[in-house]
C-alpha positions as CSV (number, residue, x, y, z in Angstrom):
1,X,127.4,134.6,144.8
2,X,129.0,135.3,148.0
3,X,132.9,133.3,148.9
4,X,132.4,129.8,149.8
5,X,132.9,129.0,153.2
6,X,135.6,126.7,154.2
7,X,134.6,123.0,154.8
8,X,136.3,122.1,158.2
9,X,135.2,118.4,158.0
10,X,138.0,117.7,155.2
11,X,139.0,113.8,155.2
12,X,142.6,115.8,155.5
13,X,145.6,117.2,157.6
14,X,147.5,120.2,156.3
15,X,151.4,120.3,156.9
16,X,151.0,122.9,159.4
17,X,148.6,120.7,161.8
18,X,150.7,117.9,161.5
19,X,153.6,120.1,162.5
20,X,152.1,121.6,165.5
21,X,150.0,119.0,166.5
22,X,151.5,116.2,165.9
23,X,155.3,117.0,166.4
24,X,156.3,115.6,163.1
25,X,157.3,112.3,164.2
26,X,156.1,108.9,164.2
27,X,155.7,108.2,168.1
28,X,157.4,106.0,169.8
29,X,156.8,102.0,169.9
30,X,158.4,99.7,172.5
31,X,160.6,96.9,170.1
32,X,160.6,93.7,172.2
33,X,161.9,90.9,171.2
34,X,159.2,88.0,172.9
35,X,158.9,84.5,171.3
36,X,156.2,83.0,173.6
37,X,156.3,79.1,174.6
38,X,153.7,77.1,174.9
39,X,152.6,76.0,178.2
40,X,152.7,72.1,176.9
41,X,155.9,72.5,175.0
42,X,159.6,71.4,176.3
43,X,161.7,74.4,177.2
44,X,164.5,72.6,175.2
45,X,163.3,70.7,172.3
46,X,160.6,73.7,171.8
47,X,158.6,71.0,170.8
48,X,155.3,69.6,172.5
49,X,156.1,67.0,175.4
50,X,155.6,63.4,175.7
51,X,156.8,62.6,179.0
52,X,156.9,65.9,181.4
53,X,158.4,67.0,184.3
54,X,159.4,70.5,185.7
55,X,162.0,71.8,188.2
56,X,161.4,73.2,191.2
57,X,161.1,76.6,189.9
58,X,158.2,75.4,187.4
59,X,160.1,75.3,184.1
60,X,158.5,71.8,182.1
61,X,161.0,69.7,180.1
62,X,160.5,66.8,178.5
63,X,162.0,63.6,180.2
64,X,163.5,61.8,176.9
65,X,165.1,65.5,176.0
66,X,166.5,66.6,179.8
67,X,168.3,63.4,180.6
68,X,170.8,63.6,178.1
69,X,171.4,67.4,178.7
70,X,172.0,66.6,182.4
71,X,173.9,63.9,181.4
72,X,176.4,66.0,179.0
73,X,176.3,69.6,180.7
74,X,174.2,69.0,184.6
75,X,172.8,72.5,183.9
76,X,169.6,74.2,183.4
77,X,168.7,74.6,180.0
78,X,166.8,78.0,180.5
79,X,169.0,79.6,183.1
80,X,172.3,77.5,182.8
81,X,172.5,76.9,186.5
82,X,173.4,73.4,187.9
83,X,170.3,70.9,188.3
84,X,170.4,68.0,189.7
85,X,168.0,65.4,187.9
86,X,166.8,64.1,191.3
87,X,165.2,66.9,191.5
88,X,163.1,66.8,188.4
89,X,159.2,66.2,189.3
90,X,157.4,64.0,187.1
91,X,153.9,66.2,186.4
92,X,150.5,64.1,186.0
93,X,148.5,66.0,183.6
94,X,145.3,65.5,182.8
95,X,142.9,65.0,179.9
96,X,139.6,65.1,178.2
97,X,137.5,63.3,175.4
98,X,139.5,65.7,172.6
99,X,142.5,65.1,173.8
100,X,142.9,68.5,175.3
101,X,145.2,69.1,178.8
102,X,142.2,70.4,181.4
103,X,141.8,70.8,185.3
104,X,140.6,67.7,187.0
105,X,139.0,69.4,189.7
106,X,137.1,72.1,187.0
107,X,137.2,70.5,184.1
108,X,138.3,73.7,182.3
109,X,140.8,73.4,179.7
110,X,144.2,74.7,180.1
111,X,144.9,77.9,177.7
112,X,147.6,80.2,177.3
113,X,146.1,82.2,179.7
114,X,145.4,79.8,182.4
115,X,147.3,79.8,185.8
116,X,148.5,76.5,186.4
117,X,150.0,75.1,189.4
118,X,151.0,71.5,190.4
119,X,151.5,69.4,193.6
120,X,155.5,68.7,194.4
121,X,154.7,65.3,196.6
122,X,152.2,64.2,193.9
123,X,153.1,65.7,190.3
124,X,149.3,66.1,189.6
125,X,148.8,69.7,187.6
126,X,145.0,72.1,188.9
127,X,144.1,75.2,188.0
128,X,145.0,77.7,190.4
129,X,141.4,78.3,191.3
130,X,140.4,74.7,191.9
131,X,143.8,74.5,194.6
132,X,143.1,78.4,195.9
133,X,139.4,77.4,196.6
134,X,139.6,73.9,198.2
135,X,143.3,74.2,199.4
136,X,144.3,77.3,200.3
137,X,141.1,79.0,201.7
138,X,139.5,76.0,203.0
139,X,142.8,75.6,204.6
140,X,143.2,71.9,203.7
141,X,146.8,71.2,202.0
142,X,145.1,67.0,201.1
143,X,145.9,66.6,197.2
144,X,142.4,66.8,195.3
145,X,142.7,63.6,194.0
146,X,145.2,61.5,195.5
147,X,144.4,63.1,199.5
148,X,148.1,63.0,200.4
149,X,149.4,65.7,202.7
150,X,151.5,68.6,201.3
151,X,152.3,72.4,202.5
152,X,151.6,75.7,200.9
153,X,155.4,75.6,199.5
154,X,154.7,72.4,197.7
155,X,152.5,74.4,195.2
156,X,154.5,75.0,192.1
157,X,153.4,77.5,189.4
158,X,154.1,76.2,186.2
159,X,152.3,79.2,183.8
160,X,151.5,83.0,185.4
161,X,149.3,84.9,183.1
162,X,150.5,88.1,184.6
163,X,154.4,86.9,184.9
164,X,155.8,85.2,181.9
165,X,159.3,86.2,181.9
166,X,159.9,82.1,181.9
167,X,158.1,81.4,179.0
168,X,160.7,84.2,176.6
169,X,162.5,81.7,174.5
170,X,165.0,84.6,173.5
171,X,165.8,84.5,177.4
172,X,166.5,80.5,177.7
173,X,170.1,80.1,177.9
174,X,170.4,77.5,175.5
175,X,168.9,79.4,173.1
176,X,171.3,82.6,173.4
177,X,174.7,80.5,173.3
178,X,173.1,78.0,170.6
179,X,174.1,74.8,172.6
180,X,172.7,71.5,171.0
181,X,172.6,67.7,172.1
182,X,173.3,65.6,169.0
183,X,172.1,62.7,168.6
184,X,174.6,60.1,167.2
185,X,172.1,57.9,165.5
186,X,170.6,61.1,163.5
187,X,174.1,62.5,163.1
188,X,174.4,59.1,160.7
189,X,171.2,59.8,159.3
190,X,171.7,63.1,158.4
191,X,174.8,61.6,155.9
192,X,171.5,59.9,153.8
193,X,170.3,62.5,151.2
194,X,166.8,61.1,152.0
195,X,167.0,62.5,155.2
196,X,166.1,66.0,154.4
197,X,163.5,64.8,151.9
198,X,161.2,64.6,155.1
199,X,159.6,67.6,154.7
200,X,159.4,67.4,150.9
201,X,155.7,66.9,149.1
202,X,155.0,63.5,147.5
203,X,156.0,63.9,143.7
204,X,159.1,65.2,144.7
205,X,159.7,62.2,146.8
206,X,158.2,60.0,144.2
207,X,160.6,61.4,141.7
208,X,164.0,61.4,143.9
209,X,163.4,57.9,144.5
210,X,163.1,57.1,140.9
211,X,166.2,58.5,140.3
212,X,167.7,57.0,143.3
213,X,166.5,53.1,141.8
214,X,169.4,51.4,139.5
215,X,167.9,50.6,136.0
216,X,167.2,47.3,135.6
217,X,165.8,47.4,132.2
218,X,167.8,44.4,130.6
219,X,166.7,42.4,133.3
220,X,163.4,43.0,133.4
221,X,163.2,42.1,129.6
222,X,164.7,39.3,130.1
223,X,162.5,37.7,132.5
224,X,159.8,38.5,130.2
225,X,161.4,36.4,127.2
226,X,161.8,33.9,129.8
227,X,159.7,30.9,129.2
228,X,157.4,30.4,132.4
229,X,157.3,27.2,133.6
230,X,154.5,24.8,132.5
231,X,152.2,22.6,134.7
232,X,152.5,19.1,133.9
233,X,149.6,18.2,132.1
234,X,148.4,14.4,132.0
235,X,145.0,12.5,131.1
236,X,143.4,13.6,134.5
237,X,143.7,16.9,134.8
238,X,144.1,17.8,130.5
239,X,141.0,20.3,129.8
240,X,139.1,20.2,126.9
241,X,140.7,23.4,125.8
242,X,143.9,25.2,125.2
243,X,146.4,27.5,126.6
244,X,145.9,30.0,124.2
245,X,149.8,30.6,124.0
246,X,149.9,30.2,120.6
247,X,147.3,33.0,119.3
248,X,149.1,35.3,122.3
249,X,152.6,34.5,121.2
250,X,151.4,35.4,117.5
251,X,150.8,38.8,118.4
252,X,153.0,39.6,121.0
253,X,156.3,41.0,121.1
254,X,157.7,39.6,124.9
255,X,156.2,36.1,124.6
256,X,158.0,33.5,123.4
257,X,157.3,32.0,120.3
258,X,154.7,28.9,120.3
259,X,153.9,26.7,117.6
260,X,151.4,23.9,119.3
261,X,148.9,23.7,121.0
262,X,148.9,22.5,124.3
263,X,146.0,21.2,126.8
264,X,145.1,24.2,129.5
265,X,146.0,22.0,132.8
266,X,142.7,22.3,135.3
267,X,143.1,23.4,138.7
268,X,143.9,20.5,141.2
269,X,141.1,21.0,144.0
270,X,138.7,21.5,140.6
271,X,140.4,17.7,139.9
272,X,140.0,16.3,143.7
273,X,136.2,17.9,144.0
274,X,135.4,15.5,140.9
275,X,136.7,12.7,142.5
276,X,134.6,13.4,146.4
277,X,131.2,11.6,145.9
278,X,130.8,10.5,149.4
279,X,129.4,12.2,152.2
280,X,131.5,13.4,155.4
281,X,131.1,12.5,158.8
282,X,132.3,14.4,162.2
283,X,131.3,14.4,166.0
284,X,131.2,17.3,167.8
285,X,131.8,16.2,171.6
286,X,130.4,19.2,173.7
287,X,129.8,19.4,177.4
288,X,126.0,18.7,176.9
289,X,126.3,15.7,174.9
290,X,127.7,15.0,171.7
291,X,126.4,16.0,167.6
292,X,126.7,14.2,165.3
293,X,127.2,15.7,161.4
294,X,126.4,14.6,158.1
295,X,128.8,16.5,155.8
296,X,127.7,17.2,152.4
297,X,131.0,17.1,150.3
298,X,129.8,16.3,147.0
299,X,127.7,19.1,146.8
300,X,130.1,21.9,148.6
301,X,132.9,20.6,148.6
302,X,135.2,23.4,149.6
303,X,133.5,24.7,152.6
304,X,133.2,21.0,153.4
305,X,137.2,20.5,153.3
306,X,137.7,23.7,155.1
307,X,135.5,22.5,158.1
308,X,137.0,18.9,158.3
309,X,140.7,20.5,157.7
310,X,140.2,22.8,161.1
311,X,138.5,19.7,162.9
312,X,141.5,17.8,162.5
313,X,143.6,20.5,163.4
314,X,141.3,20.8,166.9
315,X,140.9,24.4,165.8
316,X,137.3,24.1,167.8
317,X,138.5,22.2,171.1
318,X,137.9,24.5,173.8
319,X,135.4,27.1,171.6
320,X,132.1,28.0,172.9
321,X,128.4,28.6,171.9
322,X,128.3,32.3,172.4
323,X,124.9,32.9,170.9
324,X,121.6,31.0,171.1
325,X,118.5,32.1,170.0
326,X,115.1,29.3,171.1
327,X,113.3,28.0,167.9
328,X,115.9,29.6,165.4
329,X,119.7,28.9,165.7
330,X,122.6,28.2,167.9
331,X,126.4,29.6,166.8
332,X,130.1,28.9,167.7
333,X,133.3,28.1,166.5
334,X,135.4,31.1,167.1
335,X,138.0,30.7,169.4
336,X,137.7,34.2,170.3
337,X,133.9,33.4,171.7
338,X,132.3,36.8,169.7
339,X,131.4,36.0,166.7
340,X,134.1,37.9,165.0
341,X,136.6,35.8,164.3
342,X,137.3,33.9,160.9
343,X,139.5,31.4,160.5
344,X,140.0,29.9,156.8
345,X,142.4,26.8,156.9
346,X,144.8,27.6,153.9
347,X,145.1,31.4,155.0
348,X,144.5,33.7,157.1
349,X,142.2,36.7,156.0
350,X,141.5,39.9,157.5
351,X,137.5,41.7,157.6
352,X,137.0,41.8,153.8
353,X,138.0,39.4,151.1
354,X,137.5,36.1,150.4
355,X,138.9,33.7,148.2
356,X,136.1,31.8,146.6
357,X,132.3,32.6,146.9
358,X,129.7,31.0,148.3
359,X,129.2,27.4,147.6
360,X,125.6,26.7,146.9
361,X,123.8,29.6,147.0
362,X,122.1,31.2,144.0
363,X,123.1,35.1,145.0
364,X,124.4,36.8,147.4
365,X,121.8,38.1,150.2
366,X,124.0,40.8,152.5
367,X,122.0,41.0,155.6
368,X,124.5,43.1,157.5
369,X,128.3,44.5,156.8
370,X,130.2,44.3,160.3
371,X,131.0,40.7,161.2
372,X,128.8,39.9,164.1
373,X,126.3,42.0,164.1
374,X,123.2,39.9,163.6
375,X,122.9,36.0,163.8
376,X,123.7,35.9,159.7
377,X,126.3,38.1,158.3
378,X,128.4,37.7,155.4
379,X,131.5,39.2,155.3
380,X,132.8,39.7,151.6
381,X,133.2,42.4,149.7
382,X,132.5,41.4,146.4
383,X,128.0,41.5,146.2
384,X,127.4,39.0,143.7
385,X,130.4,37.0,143.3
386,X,128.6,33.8,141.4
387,X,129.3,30.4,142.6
388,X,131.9,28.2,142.4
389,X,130.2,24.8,143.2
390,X,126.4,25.9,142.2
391,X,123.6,24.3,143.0
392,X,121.5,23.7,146.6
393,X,121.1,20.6,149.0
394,X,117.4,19.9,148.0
395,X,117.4,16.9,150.9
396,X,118.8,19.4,153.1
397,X,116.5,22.6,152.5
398,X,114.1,23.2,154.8
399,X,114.7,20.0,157.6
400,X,115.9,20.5,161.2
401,X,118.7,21.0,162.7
402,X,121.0,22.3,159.4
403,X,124.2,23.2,159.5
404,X,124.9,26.7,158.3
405,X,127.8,28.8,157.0
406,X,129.1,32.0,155.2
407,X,132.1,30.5,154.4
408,X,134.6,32.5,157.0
409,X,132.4,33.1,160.0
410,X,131.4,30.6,162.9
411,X,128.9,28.1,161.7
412,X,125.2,27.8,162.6
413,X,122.9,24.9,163.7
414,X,119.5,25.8,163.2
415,X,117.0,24.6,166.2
416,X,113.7,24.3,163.7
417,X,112.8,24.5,159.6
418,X,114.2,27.9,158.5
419,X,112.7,28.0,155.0
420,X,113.3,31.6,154.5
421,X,117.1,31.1,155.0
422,X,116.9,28.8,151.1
423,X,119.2,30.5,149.1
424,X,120.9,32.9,151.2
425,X,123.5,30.4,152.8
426,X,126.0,28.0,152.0
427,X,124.2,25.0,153.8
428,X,127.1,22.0,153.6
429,X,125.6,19.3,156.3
430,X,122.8,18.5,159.2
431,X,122.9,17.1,162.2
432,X,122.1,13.2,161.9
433,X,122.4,12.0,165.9
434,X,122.6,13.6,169.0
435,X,119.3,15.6,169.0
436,X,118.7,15.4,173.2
437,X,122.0,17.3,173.0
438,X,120.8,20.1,170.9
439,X,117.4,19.9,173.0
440,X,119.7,20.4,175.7
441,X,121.5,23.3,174.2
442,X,118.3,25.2,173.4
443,X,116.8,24.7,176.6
444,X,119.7,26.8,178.3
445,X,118.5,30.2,179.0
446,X,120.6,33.5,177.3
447,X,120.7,37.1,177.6
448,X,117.6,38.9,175.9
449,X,120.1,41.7,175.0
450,X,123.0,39.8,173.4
451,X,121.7,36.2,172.8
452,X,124.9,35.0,175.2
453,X,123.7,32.1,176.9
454,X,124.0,32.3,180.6
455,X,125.2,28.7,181.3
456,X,128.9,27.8,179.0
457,X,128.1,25.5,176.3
458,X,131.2,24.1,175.0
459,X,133.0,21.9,172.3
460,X,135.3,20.1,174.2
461,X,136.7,18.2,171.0
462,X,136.2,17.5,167.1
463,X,136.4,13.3,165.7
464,X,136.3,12.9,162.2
465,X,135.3,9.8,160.7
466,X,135.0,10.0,157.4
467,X,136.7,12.2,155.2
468,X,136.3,11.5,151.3
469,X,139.3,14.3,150.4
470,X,142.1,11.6,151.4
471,X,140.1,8.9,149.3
472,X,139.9,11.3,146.8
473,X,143.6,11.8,146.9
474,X,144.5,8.0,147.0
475,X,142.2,7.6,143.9
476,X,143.7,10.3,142.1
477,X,147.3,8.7,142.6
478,X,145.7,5.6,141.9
479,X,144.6,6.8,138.5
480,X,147.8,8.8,137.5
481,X,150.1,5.4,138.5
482,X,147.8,3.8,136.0
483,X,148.0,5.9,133.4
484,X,152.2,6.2,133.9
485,X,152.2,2.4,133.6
486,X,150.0,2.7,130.2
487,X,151.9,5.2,128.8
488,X,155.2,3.5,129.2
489,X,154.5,-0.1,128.3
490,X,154.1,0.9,124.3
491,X,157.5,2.6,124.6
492,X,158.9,-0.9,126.0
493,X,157.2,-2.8,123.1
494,X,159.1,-0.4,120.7
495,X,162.4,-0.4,122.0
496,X,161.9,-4.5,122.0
497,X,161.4,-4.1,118.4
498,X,164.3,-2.1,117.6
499,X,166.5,-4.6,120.0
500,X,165.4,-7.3,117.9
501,X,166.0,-5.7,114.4
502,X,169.2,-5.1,115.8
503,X,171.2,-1.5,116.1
504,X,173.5,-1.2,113.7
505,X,171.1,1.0,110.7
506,X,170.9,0.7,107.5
507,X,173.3,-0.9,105.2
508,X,176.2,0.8,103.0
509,X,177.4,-0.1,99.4
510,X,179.7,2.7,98.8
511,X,181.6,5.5,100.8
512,X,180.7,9.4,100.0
513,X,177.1,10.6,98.5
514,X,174.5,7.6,97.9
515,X,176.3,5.4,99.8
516,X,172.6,3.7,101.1
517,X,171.9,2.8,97.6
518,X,171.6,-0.4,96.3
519,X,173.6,-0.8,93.0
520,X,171.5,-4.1,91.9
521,X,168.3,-2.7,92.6
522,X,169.3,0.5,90.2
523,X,170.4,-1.6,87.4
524,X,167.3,-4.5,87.4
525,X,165.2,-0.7,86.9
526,X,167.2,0.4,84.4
527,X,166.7,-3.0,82.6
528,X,162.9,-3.1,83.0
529,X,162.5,1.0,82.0
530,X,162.6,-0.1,77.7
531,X,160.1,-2.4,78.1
532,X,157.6,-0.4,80.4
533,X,158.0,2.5,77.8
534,X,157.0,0.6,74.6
535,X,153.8,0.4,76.4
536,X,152.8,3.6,76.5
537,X,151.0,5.0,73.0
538,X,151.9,7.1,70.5
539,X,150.0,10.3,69.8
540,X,149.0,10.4,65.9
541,X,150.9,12.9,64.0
542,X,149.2,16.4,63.5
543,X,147.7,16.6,60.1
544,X,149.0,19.6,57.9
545,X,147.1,21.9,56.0
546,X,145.5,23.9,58.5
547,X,142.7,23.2,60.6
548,X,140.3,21.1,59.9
549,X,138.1,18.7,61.7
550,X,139.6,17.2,65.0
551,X,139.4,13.6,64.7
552,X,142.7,13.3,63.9
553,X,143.3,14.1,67.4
């Protein structure tokens, strides 16, 4: 075989070609030292701006960061040459749906490569090529969007792609001689350890803070062994069953110790509802006529209470209709007038949540979950909460002109039978009088889009006439006085009794142990104890000899 020729593709350089080819030495690379700023960042905070304005020269500060530089030095920050705030030109930058800085003219969005260029008379920021194009070639110095009058010398260029010497934070004056503006209030706060937690993750915060807290373990046990305080539990509100703190206390270790039973105290409106077995009765005087409603209290009595409780606090005076809908229902109530407010007289409640469920209604039917979206929205969070007060309006079902609710929204009035609306709504009343007025109030013509009607129909004020919660209340009262009176008159006929006897106890015969017994009485038993024990028989004596028959026994 002949030599083998040498492969001159090799994946190699020898040391001889790098020598003579290459020189033996890396090449040269130009070190700068360029730390680029962003276009929509202050040239002394070096953060992004809220507020900004440049100098004449183009340099953008931010307004709450230059003021107090002026005020302590009266330089430029990036050059260190005087500046006179007056000077400062607020800019007017503009932007899009993302939130991004952009052209007004072009709608292009500002980059780091973008040449931007404001106005001096009006502060409002272009791309160079919207202001080159209709300004400067057209020859018409008008500002783009204001038309104000300005000269070629009024354009100021606030980023060059080709020149950005400006932008070098190394360069910026305050940078090189490390000059600061402290803040006195974060001077103070830099004295808090916390301060520098900041920037710390969660658990580490979590944990400082722990060990931060003082230990209040004694105390905390304490309150537990503390006995809570009890309700006051009387023949009226006693239920049938107990507290329970007697099993609990038998196997706890915090609880107190219990040794009887007490009577579980029932909850006071579950006491006044018992007591409401009258209807309720309000007008509603509206600028077509007045309503007249038939509250049904003894069967919802809650959202019953709740309506008359906002009556009388002319919660509705002023509130309009703001959506009618011919042959099916009319609504209002909210003072806001959109069908999203909700208003529920012992608190205030946000969107979601609600403190009791519906009253009257077998299940929960959830037709929509936004407040005010369609004509019958419930808005609560918990699907099938149960009932509270169970159990329908069978006169009411099904008749004109009901009264509807979901317990935190507007109410309804329905115009005609609504039969499939049975058990999906907390019906608590009807209207009783005043049906030319709600002839009168759907005759009024509303927008096919969002039900609004066209002409204002108004509440103009609220009369209650009868409201079976305060008789309920003066009953209860009634009842309780009786029972205080019945409860303390055999505690009078005792004390009577011991007045009578007299107060001065028993009677002594002797000083020191057994002084309360009667020496007489123990000697006429002594006497009579011989006589009562010759009474009793004598057993027979046991014969001897071993056993034999019994009968000796």
């Amino acid at each position: 075989m002949g030599k083998r020729q040498h492969q001159k593709d090799k994946m190699y350089i020898t040391c001889a070609e790098y020598t003579n080819f290459y020189g033996g030495k890396k090449p040269d690379i130009p070190q700068t030292n360029f730390r680029r700023l962003p276009f929509d960042h202050c040239s002394l905070s070096l953060q992004p701006f809220s507020y900004p304005v440049c100098t004449p020269e183009g340099v953008v500060f931010d307004l709450l960061n230059i003021l107090p530089w002026l005020k302590k030095y009266g330089t430029n920050p990036s050059n260190g040459e005087k500046l006179d705030g007056r000077s400062l030109i607020k800019l007017n930058f503009a932007k899009n749906s993302e939130e991004k800085y952009h052209c007004p003219v072009l709608y292009t969005v500002f980059t780091n490569n973008t040449h931007i260029v404001a106005i001096r008379t009006t502060g409002n920021v272009y791309a160079y090529e919207a202001v080159e194009q209709l300004n400067i070639k057209a020859k018409n110095f008008r500002d783009l969007l204001t038309d104000e009058p300005f000269s070629r010398q009024d354009i100021i260029t606030l980023q060059d792609p080709t020149n950005l010497d400006k932008f070098n934070v190394s360069n910026f004056f305050h940078v090189k001689n490390n000059m600061k503006i402290t803040d006195p209030d974060e001077e103070k706060a830099k004295q808090d350890p916390s301060y520098y937690l900041k920037n710390t993750n969660a658990e580490t915060r979590e944990t400082l803070q722990e060990l931060y807290k003082e230990f209040k373990g004694d105390e905390v046990l304490a309150a537990t062994m503390k006995a809570p305080e009890k309700k006051k539990v009387d023949k009226l509100n006693a239920a049938h069953y107990s507290t329970g703190k007697v099993s609990a206390s038998f196997t706890s270790t915090a609880m107190v110790p219990e040794t009887t039973h007490e009577a579980a105290a029932i909850d006071e409106d579950v006491l006044r509802y018992q007591f409401v077995k009258k209807k309720g009765y309000v007008r509603l005087h509206t600028n077509r006529g007045d309503l007249n409603l038939e509250l049904h209290c003894d069967m919802t009595p809650k959202t019953c209470e709740n309506f008359i409780k906002l009556c009388k606090k002319q919660y509705y005076d002023g509130t309009i209709f703001h959506r009618s809908i011919r042959n099916f229902v009319i609504q209002g109530g909210d003072p806001t007038g959109t069908g999203t407010g909700r208003y529920w007289c012992w608190a205030s409640l946000g969107s979601f949540g609600c403190p009791i469920g519906p009253e009257g209604v077998g299940g929960w039917d959830m037709l929509s979950s936004r407040c005010g979206v369609r004509w019958a929205v419930h808005t609560v969070s918990r699907r099938g909460a149960g009932c509270v007060w169970p159990g329908l309006c069978p006169a009411a079902l099904g008749t004109r002109s009901l009264l509807l609710t979901s317990v935190l929204l507007p109410s309804f009035i329905t115009f005609r039978s609504c039969a499939y609306l049975d058990k999906k709504h907390t019906i608590f009343g009807r209207v009783v009088g005043g049906f030319d007025t709600l002839t009168a109030m759907e005759n009024v013509e509303s927008d096919p889009k969002t039900d609004r009607p066209k002409e204002e129909i108004r509440i103009d004020s609220t009369t209650v006439f009868v409201d079976p919660y305060e008789e309920a209340d003066v009953q209860i009262a009634e009842e309780r006085k009786k029972t205080q009176l019945a409860e303390a008159a055999p505690e009078s006929t005792v004390k009577k009794s011991q007045s009578k006897s007299g107060s001065q106890g028993p009677p002594t015969y002797r000083q020191g142990v057994g002084k309360y017994i009667n020496p007489a009485a123990t000697k006429r038993a002594a006497d009579e104890e011989p006589s009562t024990s010759a009474a009793i028989p004598v057993a027979k004596k046991k014969p001897s000899g071993g056993f034999k028959d019994f009968s000796a026994w």
